[in-house]
C-alpha positions in Angstrom: 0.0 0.0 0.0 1.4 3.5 -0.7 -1.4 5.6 -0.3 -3.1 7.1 3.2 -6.7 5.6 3.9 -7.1 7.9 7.0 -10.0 10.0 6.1 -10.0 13.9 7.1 -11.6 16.9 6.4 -11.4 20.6 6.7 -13.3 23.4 7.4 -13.2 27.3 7.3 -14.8 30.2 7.5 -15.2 33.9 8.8 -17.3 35.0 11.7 -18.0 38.5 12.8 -19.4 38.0 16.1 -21.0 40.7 18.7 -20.4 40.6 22.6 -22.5 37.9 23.7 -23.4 35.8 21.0 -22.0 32.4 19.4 -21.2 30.5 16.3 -22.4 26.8 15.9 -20.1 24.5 13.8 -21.3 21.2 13.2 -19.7 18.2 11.1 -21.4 15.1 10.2 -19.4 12.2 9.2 -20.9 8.8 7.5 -21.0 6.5 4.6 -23.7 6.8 1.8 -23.8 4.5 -1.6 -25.6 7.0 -3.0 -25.4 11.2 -2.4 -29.2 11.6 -3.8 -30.3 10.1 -0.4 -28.5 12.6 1.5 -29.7 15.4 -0.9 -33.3 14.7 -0.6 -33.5 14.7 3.6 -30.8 17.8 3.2 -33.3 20.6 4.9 -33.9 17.7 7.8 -30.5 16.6 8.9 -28.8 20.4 8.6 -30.9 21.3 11.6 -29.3 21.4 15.1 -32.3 19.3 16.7 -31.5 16.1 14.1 -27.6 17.0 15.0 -28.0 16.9 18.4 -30.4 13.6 18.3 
């Protein structure tokens, strides 16, 4: 083998936030065979209720 199977992932962005406020950041990570089943629950599992569940 000559390749690295470990799987990683990265993740940026820029947040302007006032006093007393926060920033949720959230990553999933799974196995699908096929994206379109991910795609059509989308609006379902990008919700911090179905995260935190």
């Amino acid at each position: 083998m000559t390749t690295n199977k470990v799987s990683c992932g990265f993740s940026g962005y820029t947040a302007r936030l006032a006093a007393g406020t926060a920033v949720n950041h959230c990553t999933i990570i799974g196995h699908v065979n096929d994206i379109h089943s991910i795609n059509e629950r989308i609006t379902e599992i990008a919700t911090m209720p179905y995260i935190e569940r």
